[in-house]
KENUDO-729898 format. One line per 10 residues: number of its first residue (from 1); their letters; for each residue x, y, z of C-alpha. Coordinates in steps of 0.2 Angstrom, whole numbers. Example, Ala and Ser with C-alpha at 12.3 -4.5 7.8 and 13.67 -1.06 7.14 Angstrom:
REM residues 2
1	AS	62/-22/39; 68/-5/36
REM end
This chain:
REM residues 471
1	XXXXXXXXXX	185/32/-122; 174/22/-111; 170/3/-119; 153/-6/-108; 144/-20/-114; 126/-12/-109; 124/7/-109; 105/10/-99; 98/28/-104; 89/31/-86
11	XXXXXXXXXX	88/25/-67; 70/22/-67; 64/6/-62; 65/-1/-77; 84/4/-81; 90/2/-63; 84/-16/-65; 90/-20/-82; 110/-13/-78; 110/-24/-59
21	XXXXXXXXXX	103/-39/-71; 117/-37/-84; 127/-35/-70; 123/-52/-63; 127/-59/-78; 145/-51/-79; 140/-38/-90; 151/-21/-89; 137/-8/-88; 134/10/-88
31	XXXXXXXXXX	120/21/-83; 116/37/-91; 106/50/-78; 100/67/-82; 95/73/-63; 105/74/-51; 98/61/-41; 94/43/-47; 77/34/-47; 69/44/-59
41	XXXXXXXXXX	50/49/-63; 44/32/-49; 57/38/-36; 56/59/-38; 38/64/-44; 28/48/-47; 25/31/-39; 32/35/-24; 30/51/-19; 10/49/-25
51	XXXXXXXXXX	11/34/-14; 21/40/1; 9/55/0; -6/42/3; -1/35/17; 3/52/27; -15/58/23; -21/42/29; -12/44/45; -14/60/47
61	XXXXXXXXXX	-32/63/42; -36/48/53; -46/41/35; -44/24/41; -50/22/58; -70/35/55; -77/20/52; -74/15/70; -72/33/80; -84/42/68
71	XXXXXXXXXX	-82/54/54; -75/67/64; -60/56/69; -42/66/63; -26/64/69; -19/81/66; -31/97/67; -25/105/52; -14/98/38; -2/108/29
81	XXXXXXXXXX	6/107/13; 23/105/25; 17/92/34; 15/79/19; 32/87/11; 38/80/25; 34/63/26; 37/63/7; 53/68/8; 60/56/21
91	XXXXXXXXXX	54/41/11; 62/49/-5; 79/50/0; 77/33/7; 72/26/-10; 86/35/-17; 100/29/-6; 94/12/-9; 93/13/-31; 110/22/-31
101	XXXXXXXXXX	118/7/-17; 111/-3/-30; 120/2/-44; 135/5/-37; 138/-9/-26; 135/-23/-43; 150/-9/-52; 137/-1/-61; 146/19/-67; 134/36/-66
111	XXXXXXXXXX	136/46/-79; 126/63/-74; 119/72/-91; 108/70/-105; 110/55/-116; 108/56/-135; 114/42/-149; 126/50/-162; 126/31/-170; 119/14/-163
121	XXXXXXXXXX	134/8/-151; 137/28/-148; 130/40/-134; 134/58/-131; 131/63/-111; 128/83/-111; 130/90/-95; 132/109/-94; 145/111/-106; 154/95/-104
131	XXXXXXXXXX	152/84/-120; 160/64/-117; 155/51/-127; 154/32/-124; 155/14/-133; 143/2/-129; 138/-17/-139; 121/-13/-134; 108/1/-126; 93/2/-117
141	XXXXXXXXXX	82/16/-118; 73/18/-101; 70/35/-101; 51/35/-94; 37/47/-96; 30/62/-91; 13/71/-89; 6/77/-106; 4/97/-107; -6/103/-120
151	XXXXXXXXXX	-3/121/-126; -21/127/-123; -19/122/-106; -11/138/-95; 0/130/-81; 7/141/-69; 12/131/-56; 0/137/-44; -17/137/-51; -17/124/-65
161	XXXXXXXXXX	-3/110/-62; 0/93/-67; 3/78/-55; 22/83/-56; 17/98/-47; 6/94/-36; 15/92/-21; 25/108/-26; 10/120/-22; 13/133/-10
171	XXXXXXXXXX	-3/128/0; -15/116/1; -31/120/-11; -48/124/-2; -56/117/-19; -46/105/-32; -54/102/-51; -47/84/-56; -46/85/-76; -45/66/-79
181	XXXXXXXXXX	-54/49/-74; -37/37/-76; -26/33/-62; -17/47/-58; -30/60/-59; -43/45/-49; -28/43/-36; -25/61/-33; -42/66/-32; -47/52/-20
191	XXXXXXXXXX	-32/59/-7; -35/76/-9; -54/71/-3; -48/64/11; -39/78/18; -57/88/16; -53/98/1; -70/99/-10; -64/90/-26; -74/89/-43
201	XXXXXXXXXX	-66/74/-56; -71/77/-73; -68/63/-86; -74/61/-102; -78/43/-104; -94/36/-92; -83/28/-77; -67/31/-71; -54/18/-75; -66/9/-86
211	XXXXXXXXXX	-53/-6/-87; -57/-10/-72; -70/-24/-67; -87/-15/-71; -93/-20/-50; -77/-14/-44; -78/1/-54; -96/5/-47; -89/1/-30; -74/13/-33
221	XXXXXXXXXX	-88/27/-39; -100/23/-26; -86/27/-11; -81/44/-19; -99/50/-20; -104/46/-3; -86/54/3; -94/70/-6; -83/69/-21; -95/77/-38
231	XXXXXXXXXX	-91/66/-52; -95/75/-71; -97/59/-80; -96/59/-100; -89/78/-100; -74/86/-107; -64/100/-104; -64/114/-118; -56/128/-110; -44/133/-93
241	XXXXXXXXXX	-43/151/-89; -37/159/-73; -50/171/-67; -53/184/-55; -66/178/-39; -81/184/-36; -80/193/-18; -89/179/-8; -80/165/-14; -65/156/-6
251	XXXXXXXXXX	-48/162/-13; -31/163/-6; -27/176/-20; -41/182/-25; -40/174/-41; -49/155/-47; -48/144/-59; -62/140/-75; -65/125/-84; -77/126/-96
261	XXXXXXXXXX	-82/111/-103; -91/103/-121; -110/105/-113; -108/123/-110; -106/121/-88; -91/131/-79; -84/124/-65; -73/135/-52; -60/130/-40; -44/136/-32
271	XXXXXXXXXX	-33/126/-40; -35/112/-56; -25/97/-58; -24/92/-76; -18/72/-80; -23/70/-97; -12/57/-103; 8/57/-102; 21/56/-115; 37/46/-120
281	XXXXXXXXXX	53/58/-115; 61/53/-131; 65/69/-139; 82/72/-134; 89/55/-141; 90/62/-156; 84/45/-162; 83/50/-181; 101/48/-181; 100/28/-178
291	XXXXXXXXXX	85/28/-189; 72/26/-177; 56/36/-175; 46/41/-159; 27/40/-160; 17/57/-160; 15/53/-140; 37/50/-138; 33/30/-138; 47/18/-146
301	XXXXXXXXXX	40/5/-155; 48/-12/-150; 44/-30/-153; 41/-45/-139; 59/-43/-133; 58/-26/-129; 71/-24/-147; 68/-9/-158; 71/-11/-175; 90/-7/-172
311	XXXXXXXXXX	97/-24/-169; 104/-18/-155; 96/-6/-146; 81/-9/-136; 68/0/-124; 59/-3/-109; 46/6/-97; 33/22/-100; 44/25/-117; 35/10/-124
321	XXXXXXXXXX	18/16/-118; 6/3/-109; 4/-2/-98; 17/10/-91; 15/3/-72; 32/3/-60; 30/-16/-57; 30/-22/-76; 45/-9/-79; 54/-19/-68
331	XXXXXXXXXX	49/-33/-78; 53/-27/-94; 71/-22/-90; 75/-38/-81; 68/-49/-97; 75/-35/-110; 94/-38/-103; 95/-55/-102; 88/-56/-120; 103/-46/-127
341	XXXXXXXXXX	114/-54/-119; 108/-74/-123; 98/-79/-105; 86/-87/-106; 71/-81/-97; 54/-82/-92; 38/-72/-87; 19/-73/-84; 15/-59/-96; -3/-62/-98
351	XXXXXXXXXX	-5/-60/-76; 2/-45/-74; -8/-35/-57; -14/-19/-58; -11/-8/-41; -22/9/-39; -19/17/-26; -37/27/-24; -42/27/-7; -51/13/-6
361	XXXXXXXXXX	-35/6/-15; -40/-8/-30; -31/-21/-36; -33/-34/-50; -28/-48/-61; -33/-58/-74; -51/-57/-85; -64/-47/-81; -81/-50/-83; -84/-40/-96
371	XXXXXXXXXX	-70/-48/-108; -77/-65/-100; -94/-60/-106; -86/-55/-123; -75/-71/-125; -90/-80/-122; -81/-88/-108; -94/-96/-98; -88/-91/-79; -97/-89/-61
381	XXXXXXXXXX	-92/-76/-47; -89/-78/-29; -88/-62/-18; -82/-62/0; -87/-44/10; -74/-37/22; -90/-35/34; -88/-52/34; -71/-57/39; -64/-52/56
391	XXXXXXXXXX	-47/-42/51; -60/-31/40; -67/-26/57; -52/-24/65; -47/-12/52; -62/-3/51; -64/-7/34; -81/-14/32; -86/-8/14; -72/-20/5
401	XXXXXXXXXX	-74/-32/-3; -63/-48/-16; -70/-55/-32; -66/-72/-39; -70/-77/-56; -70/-95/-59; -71/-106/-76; -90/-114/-77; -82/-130/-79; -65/-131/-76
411	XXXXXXXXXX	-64/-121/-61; -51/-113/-65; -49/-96/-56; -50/-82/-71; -49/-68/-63; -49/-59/-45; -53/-42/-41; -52/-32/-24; -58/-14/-17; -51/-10/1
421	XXXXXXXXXX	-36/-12/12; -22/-21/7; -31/-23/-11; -11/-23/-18; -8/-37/-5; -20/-48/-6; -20/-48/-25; -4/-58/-26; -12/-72/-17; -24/-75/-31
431	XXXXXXXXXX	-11/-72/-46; 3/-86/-38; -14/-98/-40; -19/-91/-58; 1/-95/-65; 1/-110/-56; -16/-115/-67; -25/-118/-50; -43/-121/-46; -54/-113/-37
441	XXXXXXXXXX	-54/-128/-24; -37/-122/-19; -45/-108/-9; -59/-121/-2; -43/-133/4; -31/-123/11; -31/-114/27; -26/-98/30; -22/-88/45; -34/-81/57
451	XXXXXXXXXX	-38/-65/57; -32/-58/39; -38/-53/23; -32/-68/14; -48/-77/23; -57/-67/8; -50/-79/-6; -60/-95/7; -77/-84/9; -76/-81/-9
461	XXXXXXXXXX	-70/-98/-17; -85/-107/-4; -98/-94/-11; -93/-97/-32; -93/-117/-27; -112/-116/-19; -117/-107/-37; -106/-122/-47; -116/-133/-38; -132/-128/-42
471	X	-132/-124/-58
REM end
């Protein structure tokens, strides 16, 4: 019977990084994986294929460069399904290679099946009919999410899918319904655009992603309406039915999808993309045997540690719900092991970035004005246009644009928010100063190449300091 110190429950980002830290720390570890491939949800249907997805329609659609050859600019004549399989598929097995190296090169064990606790310090691995158990002082439950599926919902795999899904459709979509304003559905449906196919978003509060920084979520709505996206603002879906298409519309089978929604309007398209939510994939821990419990949406409770309330058993990732981003994962398994195990460590919780990867792409840190406005913080903003700088130009990018928010009189930078190119770039610039309790006047003093994006953070810093000083 096998004896580890730590036994991860998933290769996800956030147990791939907790096993190689334990490792580090001379930890004998274990990693429990259901597929047959490491990685999990981020590496085989979420962050990067969505991501990897992005950028072959940027390339291929020649999105990037209409601003400069005109509106008509493309690459390829006519994108297929097979085309962006493609390019998803080569970066895939990249990133799987490189998790699975990982693990095996710091002598971290695979066990392939499906983990379930039978006590706290013992796990079952199913895996067809084989049954093994193994021993382990403690476990991390890192088994990640997946997109929620309502029973009222009729997915077929071809008419109504989930982002899962998506790239497993048998043909690109003439006409796409977006069910949901979050990141995914606002991601997806911003790509899909791209490529031409006429997509309608339907969200049920008033703005997509309304955590975002108000302007930058006006920005970000602005973009997809004058790219011809229909936005149904304040709306939600009652009913999905597949139904047969009138003779003049567009079809590839003959058959469409019908969303009714609250206010009584039917929408039609080809194909409807549902990202309502996910859910915790806790189910098959059997975690009632340790004396745990799951949440109604499969989330473990835990405390600032990552710890559940067995001693010894904690959890990390989209099992713990928010904010259920690849990066803070990472995070939350490299601070979760070195907890259990006695390290000390330490982490800038409170500036954590947001990455979406809409086209335009958004990033941000820190306050926004709203919760600024609501703290009664008082704060003054300095924006710098990508018209302005000279690598905006370059990259044909002319409608980006960076956000400071700065402390009315400590100068301290609160918050910085970008739409455009290398948004998840630049961001990082701003955060460093943020956890390093800079000023503003940091931006103003330093100098930074010529010609980037980072020039923003000077145009913008130089723009909130003319406001400082004449208030």
């Amino acid at each position: 019977m096998d004896r580890f110190d730590l036994c991860v429950i998933g290769s996800g980002p956030a147990g791939q990084k907790a096993a190689v830290q334990a490792a580090k720390l001379g930890k004998r570890v274990c990693v429990i994986e259901r597929s047959e491939v490491v990685g999990g949800a981020a590496i085989n249907t979420g962050t990067i294929p969505s991501k990897s997805l992005r950028e072959a329609i940027l390339h291929l659609s020649g999105f990037k460069h209409r601003a400069m050859f005109g509106e008509s600019y493309t690459v390829k004549e006519r994108i297929t399904i097979e085309d962006l399989i493609y390019w998803c598929q080569h970066i895939i097995k990249a990133e799987i290679e490189i998790t699975r190296s990982q693990l095996t090169r710091n002598g971290i064990q695979i066990f392939r099946g499906e983990g379930c606790f039978t006590n706290p310090e013992w796990i079952g691995v199913v895996h067809g009919s084989d049954v093994q158990g193994i021993n382990a002082e403690k476990i991390l439950i890192a088994t990640g999410s997946r997109p929620a599926r309502p029973g009222h919902i009729p997915f077929d795999s071809t008419h109504v899918v989930d982002a899962d899904a998506l790239l497993r459709l048998p043909h690109l979509p003439r006409t796409l319904l977006v069910v949901g304003g979050g990141v995914i559905g606002t991601e997806y449906a911003s790509m899909m655009q791209a490529l031409g196919v006429k997509v309608t978003l339907v969200e049920g509060r008033n703005r997509v992603l309304d955590f975002l920084d108000s302007e930058i979520g006006e920005a970000l709505q602005y973009h997809l309406r004058r790219n011809e996206m229909t936005l149904r603002m304040g709306e939600k879906v009652v009913k999905v039915e597949v139904v047969e298409a009138p003779a003049n519309a567009s079809s590839h089978d003959g058959r469409l999808v019908e969303a009714t929604l609250e206010s009584g309007k039917r929408l039609r398209a080809e194909c409807l993309l549902y990202c309502v939510g996910r859910e915790g994939n806790s189910k098959s821990l059997e975690l009632g045997k340790i004396g745990l419990s799951a949440d109604s949406r499969g989330r473990i409770p835990v405390n600032e540690h990552y710890q559940t309330e067995v001693a010894n058993v904690y959890a990390v990732g989209d099992v713990i719900g928010f904010p259920a981003l690849a990066s803070t994962s990472m995070e939350q398994g490299r601070l979760a092991a070195c907890h259990m195990f006695g390290y000390d460590s330490e982490t800038f919780r409170e500036l954590f970035p947001y990455g979406i990867y809409s086209i335009p792409e958004i990033s941000m840190v820190g306050w926004t004005e709203d919760q600024l406005t609501e703290q009664d913080i008082p704060f003054e903003s300095g924006v710098a246009q990508y018209r302005e700088i000279a690598r905006g130009q370059l990259l044909g990018d002319v409608d980006g644009m960076l956000k400071l928010l700065v402390h009315q009189d400590s100068r301290a930078v609160l918050g910085v928010h970008c739409i455009g190119s290398g948004a998840t770039e630049i961001v990082h610039i701003g955060q460093a100063v943020m956890a390093l309790q800079g000023t503003v006047d940091y931006f103003i003093n330093t100098v930074f190449n010529y010609p980037t994006l980072a020039e923003c953070y000077k145009v913008a810093a130089l723009n909130v300091s003319n406001k400082l000083a004449h208030m």
